[in-house]
DRENDO-1510 file (C-alpha; in Angstrom, 1 decimal, always signed):
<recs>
REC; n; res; u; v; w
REC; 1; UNK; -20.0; +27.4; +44.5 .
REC; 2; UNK; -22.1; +24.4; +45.6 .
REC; 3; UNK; -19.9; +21.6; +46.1 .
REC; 4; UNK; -22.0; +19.6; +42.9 .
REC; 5; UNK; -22.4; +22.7; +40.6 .
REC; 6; UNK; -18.4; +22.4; +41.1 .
REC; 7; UNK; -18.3; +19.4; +40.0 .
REC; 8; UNK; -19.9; +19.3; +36.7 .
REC; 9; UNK; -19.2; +22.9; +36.0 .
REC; 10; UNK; -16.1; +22.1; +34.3 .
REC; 11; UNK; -17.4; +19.4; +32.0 .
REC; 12; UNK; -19.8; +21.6; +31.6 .
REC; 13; UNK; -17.8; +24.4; +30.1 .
REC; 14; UNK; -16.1; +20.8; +28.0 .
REC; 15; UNK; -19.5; +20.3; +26.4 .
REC; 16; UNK; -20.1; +23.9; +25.2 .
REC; 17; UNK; -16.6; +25.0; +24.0 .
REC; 18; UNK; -16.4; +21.2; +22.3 .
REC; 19; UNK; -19.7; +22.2; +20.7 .
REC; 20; UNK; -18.5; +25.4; +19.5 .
REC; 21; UNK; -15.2; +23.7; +18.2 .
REC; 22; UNK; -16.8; +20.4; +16.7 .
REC; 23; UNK; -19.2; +22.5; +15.1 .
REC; 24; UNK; -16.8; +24.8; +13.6 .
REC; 25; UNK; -14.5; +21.7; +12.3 .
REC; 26; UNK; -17.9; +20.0; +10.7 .
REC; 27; UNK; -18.4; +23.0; +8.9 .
REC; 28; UNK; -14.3; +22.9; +7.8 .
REC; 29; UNK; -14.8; +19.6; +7.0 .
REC; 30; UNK; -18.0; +20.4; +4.7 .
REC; 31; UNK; -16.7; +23.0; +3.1 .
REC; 32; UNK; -13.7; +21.6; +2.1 .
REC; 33; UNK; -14.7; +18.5; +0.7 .
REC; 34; UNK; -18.1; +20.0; -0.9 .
REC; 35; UNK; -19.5; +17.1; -2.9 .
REC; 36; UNK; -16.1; +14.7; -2.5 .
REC; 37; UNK; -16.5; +11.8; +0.3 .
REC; 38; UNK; -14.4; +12.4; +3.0 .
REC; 39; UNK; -12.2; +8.7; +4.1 .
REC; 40; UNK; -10.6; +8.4; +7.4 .
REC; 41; UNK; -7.5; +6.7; +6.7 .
REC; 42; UNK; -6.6; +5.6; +10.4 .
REC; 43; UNK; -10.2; +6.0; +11.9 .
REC; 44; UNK; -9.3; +3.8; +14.7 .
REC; 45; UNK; -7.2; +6.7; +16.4 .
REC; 46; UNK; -10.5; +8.8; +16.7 .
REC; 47; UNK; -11.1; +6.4; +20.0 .
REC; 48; UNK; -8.0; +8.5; +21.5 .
REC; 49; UNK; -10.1; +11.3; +22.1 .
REC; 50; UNK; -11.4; +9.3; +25.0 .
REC; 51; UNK; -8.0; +10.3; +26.7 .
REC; 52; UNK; -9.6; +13.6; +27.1 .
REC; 53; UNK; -11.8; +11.8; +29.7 .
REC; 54; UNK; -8.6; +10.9; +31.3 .
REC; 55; UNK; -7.2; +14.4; +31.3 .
REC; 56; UNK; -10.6; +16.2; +32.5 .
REC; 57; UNK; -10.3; +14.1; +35.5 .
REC; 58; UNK; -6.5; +14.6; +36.2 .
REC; 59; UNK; -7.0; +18.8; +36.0 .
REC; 60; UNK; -10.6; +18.9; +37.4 .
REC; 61; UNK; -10.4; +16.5; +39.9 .
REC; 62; UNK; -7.5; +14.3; +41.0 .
REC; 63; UNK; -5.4; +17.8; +40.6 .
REC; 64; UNK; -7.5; +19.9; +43.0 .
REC; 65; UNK; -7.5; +17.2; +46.1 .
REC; 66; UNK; -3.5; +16.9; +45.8 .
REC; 67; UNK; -2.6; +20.3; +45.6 .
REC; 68; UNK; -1.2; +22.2; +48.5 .
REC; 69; UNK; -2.9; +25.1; +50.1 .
REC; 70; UNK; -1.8; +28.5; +51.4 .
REC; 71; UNK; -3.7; +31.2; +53.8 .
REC; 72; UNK; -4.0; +34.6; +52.4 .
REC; 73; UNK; -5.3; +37.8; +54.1 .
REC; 74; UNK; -7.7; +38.9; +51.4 .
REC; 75; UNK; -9.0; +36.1; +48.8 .
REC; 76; UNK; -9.2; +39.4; +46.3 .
REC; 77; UNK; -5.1; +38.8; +46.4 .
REC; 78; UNK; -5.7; +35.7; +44.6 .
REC; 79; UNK; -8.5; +36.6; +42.1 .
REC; 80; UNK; -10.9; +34.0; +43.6 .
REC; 81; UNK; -14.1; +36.0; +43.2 .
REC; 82; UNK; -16.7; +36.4; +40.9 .
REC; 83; UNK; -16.0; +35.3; +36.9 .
REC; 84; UNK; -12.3; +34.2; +37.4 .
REC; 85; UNK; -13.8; +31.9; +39.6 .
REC; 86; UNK; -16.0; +30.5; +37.7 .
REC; 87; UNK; -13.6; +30.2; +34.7 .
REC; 88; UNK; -10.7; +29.1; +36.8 .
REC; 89; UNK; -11.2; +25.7; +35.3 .
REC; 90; UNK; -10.9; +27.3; +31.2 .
REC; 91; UNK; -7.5; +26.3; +30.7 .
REC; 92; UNK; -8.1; +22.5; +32.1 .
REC; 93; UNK; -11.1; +22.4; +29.2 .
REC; 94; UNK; -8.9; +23.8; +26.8 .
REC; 95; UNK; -6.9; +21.3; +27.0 .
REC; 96; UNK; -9.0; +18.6; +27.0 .
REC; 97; UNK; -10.8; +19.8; +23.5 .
REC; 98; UNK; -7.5; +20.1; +22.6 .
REC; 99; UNK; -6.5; +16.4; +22.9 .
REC; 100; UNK; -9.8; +15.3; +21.3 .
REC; 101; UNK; -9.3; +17.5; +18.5 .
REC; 102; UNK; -5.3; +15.8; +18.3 .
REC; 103; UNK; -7.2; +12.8; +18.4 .
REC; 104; UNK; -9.5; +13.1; +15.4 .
REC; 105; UNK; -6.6; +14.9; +13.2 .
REC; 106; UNK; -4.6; +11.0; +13.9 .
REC; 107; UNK; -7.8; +9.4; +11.8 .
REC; 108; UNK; -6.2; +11.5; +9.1 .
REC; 109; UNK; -9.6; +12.6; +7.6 .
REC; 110; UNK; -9.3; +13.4; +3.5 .
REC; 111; UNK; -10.8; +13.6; +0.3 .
REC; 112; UNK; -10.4; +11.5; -3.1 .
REC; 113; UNK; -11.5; +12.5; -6.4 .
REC; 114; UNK; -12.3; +10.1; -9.5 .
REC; 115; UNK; -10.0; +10.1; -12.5 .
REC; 116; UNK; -11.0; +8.8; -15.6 .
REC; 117; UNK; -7.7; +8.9; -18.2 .
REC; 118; UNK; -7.1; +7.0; -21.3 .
REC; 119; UNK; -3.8; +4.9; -21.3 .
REC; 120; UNK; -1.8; +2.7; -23.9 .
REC; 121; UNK; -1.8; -0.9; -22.9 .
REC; 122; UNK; -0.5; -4.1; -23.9 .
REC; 123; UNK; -1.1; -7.3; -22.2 .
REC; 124; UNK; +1.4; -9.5; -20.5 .
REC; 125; UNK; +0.9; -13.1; -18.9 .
REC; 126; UNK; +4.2; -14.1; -16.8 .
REC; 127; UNK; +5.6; -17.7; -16.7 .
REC; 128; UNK; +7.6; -18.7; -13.9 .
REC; 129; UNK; +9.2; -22.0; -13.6 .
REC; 130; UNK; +8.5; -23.2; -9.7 .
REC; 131; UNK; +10.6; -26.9; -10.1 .
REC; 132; UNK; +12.1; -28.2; -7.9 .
REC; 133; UNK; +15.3; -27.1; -9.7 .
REC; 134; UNK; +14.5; -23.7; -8.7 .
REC; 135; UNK; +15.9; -24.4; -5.0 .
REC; 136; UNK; +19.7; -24.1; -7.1 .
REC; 137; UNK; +21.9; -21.6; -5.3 .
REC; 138; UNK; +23.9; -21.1; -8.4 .
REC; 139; UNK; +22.2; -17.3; -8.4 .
REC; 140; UNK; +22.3; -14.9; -5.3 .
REC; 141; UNK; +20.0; -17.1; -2.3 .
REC; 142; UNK; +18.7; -19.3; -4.9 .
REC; 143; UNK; +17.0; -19.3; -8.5 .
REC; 144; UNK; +13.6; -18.9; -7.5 .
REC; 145; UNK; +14.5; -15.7; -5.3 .
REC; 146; UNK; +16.4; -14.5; -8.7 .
REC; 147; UNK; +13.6; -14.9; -10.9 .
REC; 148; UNK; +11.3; -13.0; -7.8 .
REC; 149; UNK; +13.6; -9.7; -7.8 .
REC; 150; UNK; +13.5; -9.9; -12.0 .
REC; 151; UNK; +9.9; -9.8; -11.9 .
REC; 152; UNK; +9.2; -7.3; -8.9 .
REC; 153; UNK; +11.9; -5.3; -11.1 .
REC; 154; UNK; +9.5; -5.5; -14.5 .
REC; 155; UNK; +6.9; -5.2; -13.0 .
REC; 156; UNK; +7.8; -1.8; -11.2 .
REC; 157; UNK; +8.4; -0.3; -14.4 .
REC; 158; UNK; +4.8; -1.5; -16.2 .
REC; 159; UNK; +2.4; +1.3; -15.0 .
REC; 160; UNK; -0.5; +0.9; -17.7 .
REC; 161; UNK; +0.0; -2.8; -19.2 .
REC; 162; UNK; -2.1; -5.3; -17.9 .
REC; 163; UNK; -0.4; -8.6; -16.3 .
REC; 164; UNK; -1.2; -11.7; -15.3 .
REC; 165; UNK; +0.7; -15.2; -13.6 .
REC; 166; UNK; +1.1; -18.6; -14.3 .
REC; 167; UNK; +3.4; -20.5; -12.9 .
REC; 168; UNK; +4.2; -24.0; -13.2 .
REC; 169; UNK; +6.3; -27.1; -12.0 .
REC; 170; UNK; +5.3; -30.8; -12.9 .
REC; 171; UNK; +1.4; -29.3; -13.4 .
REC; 172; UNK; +1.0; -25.6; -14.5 .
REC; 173; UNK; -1.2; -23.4; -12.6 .
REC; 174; UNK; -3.2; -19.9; -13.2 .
REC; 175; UNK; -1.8; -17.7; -10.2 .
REC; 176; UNK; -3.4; -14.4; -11.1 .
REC; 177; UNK; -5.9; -13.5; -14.3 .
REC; 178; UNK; -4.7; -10.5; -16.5 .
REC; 179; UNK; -5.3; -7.3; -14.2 .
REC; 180; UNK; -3.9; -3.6; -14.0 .
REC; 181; UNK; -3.1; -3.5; -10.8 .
REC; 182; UNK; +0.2; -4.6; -10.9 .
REC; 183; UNK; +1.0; -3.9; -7.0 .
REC; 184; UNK; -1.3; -7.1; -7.2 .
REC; 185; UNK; +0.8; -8.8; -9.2 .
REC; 186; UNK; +4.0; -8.0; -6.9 .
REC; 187; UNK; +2.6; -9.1; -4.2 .
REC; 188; UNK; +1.9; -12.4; -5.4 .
REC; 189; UNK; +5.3; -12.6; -6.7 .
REC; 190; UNK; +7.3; -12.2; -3.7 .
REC; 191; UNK; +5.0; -14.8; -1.8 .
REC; 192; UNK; +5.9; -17.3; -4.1 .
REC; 193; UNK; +7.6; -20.5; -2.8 .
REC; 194; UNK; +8.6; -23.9; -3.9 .
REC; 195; UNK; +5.6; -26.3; -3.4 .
REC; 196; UNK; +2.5; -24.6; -4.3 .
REC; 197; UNK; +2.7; -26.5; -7.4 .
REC; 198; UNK; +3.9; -30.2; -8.0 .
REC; 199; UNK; +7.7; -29.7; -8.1 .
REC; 200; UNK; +9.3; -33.1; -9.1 .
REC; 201; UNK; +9.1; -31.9; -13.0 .
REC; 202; UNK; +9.2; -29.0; -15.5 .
REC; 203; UNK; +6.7; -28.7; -17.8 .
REC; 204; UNK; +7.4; -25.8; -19.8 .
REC; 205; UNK; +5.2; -26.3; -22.4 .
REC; 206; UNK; +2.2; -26.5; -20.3 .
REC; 207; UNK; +3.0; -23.4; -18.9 .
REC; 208; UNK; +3.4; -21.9; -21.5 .
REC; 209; UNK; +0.0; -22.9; -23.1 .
REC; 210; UNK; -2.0; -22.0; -20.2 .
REC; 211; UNK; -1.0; -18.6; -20.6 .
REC; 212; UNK; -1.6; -18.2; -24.4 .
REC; 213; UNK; -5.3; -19.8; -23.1 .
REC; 214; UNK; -5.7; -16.2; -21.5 .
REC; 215; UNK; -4.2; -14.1; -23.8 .
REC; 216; UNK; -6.8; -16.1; -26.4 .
REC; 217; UNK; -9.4; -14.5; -24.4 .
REC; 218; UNK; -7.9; -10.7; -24.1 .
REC; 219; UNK; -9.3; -8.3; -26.6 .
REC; 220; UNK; -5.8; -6.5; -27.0 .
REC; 221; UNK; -4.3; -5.6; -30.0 .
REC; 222; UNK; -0.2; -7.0; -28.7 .
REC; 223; UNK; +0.1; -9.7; -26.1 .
REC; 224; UNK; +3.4; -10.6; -24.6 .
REC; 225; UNK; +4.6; -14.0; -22.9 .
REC; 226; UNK; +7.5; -13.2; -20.4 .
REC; 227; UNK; +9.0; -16.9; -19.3 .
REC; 228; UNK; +11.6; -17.4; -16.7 .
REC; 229; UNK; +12.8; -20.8; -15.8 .
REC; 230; UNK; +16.3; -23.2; -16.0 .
REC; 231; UNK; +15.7; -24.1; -19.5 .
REC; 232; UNK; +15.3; -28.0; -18.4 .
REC; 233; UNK; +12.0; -29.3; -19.6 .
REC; 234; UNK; +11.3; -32.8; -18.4 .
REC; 235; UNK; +8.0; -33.2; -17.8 .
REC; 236; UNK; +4.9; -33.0; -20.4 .
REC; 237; UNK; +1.2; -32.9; -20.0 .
REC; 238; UNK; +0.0; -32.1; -23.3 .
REC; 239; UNK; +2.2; -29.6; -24.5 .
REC; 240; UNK; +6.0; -29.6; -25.8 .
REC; 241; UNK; +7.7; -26.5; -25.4 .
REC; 242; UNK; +8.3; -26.3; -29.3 .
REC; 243; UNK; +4.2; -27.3; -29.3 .
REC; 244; UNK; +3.8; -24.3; -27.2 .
REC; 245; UNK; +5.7; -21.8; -29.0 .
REC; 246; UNK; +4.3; -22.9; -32.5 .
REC; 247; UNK; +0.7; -21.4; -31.3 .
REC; 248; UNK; +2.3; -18.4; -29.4 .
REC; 249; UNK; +3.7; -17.6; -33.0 .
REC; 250; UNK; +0.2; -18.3; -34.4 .
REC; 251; UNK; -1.4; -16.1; -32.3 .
REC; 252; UNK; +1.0; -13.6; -33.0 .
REC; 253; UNK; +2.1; -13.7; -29.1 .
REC; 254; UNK; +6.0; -12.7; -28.9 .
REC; 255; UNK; +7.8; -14.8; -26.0 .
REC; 256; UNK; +10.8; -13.1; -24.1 .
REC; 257; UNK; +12.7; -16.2; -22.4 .
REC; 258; UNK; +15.1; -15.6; -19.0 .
REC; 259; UNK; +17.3; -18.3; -18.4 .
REC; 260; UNK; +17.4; -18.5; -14.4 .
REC; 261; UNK; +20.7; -19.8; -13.3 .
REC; 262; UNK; +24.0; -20.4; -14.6 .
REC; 263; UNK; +25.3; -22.4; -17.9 .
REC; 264; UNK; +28.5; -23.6; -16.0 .
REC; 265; UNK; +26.4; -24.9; -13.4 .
REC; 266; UNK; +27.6; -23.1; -10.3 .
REC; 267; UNK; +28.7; -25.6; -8.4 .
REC; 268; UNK; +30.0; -29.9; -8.6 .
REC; 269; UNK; +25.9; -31.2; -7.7 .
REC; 270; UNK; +23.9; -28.4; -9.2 .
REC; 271; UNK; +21.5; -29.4; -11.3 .
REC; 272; UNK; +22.0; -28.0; -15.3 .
REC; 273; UNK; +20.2; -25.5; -17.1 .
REC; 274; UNK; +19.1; -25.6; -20.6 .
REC; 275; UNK; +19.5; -22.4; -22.8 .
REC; 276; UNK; +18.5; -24.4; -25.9 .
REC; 277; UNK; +15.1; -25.1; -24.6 .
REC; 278; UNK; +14.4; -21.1; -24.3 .
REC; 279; UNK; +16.3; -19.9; -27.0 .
REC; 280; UNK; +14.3; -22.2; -29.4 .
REC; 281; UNK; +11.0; -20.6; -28.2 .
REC; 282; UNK; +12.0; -17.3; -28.1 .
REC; 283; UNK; +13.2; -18.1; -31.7 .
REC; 284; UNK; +9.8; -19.7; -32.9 .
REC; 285; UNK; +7.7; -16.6; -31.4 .
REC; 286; UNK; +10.2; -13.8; -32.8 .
REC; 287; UNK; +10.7; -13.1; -29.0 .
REC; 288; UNK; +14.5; -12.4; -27.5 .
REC; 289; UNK; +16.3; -14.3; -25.2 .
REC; 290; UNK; +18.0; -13.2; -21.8 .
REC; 291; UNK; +20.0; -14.5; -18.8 .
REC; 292; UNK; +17.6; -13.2; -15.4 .
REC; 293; UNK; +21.7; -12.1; -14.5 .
REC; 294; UNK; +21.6; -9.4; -16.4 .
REC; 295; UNK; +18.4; -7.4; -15.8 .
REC; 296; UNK; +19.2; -4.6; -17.6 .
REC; 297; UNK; +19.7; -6.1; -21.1 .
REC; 298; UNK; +16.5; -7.6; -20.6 .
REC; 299; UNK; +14.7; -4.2; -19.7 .
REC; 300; UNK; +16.3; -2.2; -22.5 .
REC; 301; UNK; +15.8; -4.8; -25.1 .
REC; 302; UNK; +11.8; -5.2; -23.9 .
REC; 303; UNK; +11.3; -1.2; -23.8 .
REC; 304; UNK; +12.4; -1.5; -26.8 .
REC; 305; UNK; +10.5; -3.5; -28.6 .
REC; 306; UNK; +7.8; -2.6; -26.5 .
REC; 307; UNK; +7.4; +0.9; -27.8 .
REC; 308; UNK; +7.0; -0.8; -31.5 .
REC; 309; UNK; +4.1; -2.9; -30.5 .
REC; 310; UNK; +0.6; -1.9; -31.3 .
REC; 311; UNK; -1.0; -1.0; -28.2 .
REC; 312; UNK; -4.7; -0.7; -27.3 .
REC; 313; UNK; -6.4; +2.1; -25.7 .
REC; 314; UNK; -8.0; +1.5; -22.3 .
REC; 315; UNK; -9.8; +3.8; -20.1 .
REC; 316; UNK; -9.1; +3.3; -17.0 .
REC; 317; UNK; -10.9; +5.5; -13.7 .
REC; 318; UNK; -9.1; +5.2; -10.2 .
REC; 319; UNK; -9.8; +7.1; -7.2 .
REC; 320; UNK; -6.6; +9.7; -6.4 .
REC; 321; UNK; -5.7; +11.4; -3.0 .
REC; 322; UNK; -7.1; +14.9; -3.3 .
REC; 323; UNK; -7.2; +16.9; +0.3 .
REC; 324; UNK; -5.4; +16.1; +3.4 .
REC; 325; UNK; -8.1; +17.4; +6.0 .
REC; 326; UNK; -6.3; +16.8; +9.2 .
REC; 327; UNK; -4.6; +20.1; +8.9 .
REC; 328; UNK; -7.5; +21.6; +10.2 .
REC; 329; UNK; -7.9; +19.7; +13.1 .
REC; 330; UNK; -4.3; +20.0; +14.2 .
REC; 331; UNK; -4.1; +23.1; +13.9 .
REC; 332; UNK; -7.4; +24.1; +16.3 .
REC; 333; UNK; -5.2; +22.1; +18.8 .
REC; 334; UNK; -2.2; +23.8; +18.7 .
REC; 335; UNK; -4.4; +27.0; +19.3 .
REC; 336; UNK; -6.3; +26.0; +22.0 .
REC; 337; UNK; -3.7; +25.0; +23.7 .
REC; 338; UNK; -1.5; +27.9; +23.2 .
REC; 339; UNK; -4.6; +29.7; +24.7 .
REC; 340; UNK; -4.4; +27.5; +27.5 .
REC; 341; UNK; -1.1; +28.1; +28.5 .
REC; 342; UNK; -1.4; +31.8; +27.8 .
REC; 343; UNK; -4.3; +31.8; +30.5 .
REC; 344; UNK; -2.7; +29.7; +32.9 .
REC; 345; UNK; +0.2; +32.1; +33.3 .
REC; 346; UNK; -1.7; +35.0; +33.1 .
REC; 347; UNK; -5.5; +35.7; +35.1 .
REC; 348; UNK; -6.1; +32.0; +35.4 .
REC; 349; UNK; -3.1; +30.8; +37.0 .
REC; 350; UNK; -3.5; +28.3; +39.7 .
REC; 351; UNK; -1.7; +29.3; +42.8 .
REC; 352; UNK; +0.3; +27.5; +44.3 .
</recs>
C-alpha cells in the first residue's frame, strides 16, 4: 500500500462501518420511540465519543511505529498479502465504533409518555414559625431543624394534595404559592434558616392570616392550615392569633397546631414555649393539636381526619419515564468488540 492510502485507510474503514452502525442505531432509536420524543438524560457524555479519536490514533498510528519487528522467510507465513492486509486494521476500527457507541449509550437516550389521571386533592398552606426562638436546642440540633424533618416527613407522605409555605417571624412572608409539586415544597423546606424573615418577634397571627389569604383564593372544596411554632406569640401586625383563627373557622379552614420544643423548657436559659397559644387555635378551627416530638400521633390523627374531608377532583397530566434506549447502544458495543477480540486472535492477529 501507498504510504498515504495507509494512512487514511483505517479511518476510512471508521467512517463506513460507523455509517453502517449509526445508521442501524437511528433506525433503533426511531422505531422504538415511534411518535414519543426521545430525551437524553446525560447528553453531555455523547462528547466522550471523541475518545475514539484518541483510540484510532493509539491502534493506527502511535501502535504501528512502536512495535517491534521480526524477519520471516515467506511474508505468506504471516498472512500479509492481499485482503488480510488490507483488513489488518478491522479490529482497531472495531474498537473505536465501539467506544463511540459506549459513549452515546452514557447520554442515556429515552422516551416519556404523557399521563393524564384524575386525583383526590385537598389543599394545604404550611406555617412555620422562623423566630428567633427557633435557634432553642431543647429538640434534637435545634427547633427550627425539628420542625424541618416534621415537615419533609408530611410532606413525603402527601402525593396528590396541593401545598403551599408561609413562614413568619416579626413580619410574615409567602415562601411558596399552593402547588402539587411537593418535591418543590421539600426543597424549600430544608433550605430554610433563621433570618430570611425579621426574627426578633412572633407573629402568629399574621402568619396565620396570610395563609387563609391563599386558601381564600383556592377553588377547593377542604383546605387545611398546618402551623408549627413555640406557641409564644409576641409580636402583632394586624392580626391576633385568636383574630386569626376566628376567620380560619369562618372559612371553614381546620388548623392542625405542632408545638416545636419542650414545655419544661429544656434547659436553665431556654426561652418558654406556649401550648395555650396553639391549643386555643386549633380549638377555635375544630383542628387538633400535637407536639412536632411525636410525629407519629400527628400523622395518624391527620390521615385520619384527612380521609373524612371532602376532597376535590383535579386532573392532573405529568410526563412519566417510558423506554430506557441506551440498551441498544450498549449492547452494539459489547458486540463489536467481542468481534474485535475474536479477530484479533484469530486471522487478524498482529504479530509480534
Amino acid at each position: 500500500m501507498r504510504p498515504l492510502l495507509r494512512a487514511v485507510w483505517p479511518w476510512l474503514l471508521v467512517g463506513v462501518i460507523g455509517a453502517l452502525v449509526g445508521g442501524g442505531l437511528l433506525l433503533y432509536l426511531r422505531t422504538s420511540a415511534a411518535a414519543e420524543l426521545v430525551v437524553w438524560r446525560a447528553p453531555h457524555a455523547a462528547y466522550l465519543a471523541l475518545a475514539g479519536l484518541l483510540v484510532g490514533v493509539l491502534a493506527f498510528h502511535l501502535h504501528r511505529r512502536r512495535t517491534a519487528t521480526m524477519g520471516y522467510s515467506q511474508v505468506g507465513l504471516v498472512g500479509a498479502r492481499g485482503l488480510v492486509a488490507w483488513l489488518a486494521d478491522l479490529p482497531g476500527v472495531l474498537r473505536v465504533v465501539a467506544v463511540a457507541a459506549i459513549a452515546i449509550a452514557l447520554a442515556r437516550p429515552e422516551t416519556y409518555r404523557t399521563v393524564t389521571r384524575e386525583v383526590d386533592s385537598i389543599d394545604i398552606m404550611l406555617v412555620v414559625d422562623m423566630s428567633k426562638s427557633m435557634e432553642e436546642t431543647d429538640l434534637p440540633r435545634d427547633r427550627l431543624d425539628a420542625a424541618q424533618r416534621v415537615i419533609r416527613r408530611f410532606l413525603r407522605r402527601t402525593s396528590n394534595d396541593r401545598v403551599g409555605l408561609v413562614i413568619f417571624g416579626q413580619q410574615a412572608m409567602l415562601q411558596c404559592p399552593l402547588t402539587s409539586d411537593t418535591k418543590v415544597v421539600e426543597q424549600i423546606v430544608a433550605d430554610l434558616s433563621i433570618g430570611d424573615v425579621p426574627e426578633l418577634g412572633t407573629a402568629i397571627g399574621d402568619g396565620l392570616a396570610l395563609a387563609l389569604a391563599q386558601l381564600r383564593r383556592s377553588d377547593a372544596k377542604s383546605k387545611v392550615v398546618v402551623l408549627l411554632s413555640d406557641g409564644d406569640s409576641n409580636w402583632v401586625t394586624r392580626f391576633e392569633p385568636d383574630e386569626a383563627a376566628q376567620a380560619a373557622r369562618a372559612m371553614g379552614v381546620k388548623v392542625y397546631t405542632l408545638l416545636v420544643g419542650r414545655e419544661d423548657g429544656g434547659s436553665f436559659d431556654a426561652m418558654p414555649v406556649n401550648p395555650a397559644t396553639l391549643h386555643s387555635i386549633a380549638t377555635i378551627t375544630g383542628g387538633d393539636f400535637y407536639r412536632a416530638s411525636d410525629y407519629e400521633s400527628f400523622d395518624r390523627g391527620f390521615q385520619s381526619v384527612r380521609t373524612k374531608l371532602d376532597t376535590t377532583k383535579r386532573v392532573i397530566t405529568e410526563r412519566v419515564p417510558d423506554q430506557q434506549l441506551f440498551v441498544g447502544f450498549a449492547l452494539v458495543a459489547a458486540l463489536l468488540l467481542a468481534l474485535e477480540l475474536l479477530l484479533a486472535n484469530t486471522r487478524l492477529r498482529r504479530l509480534p
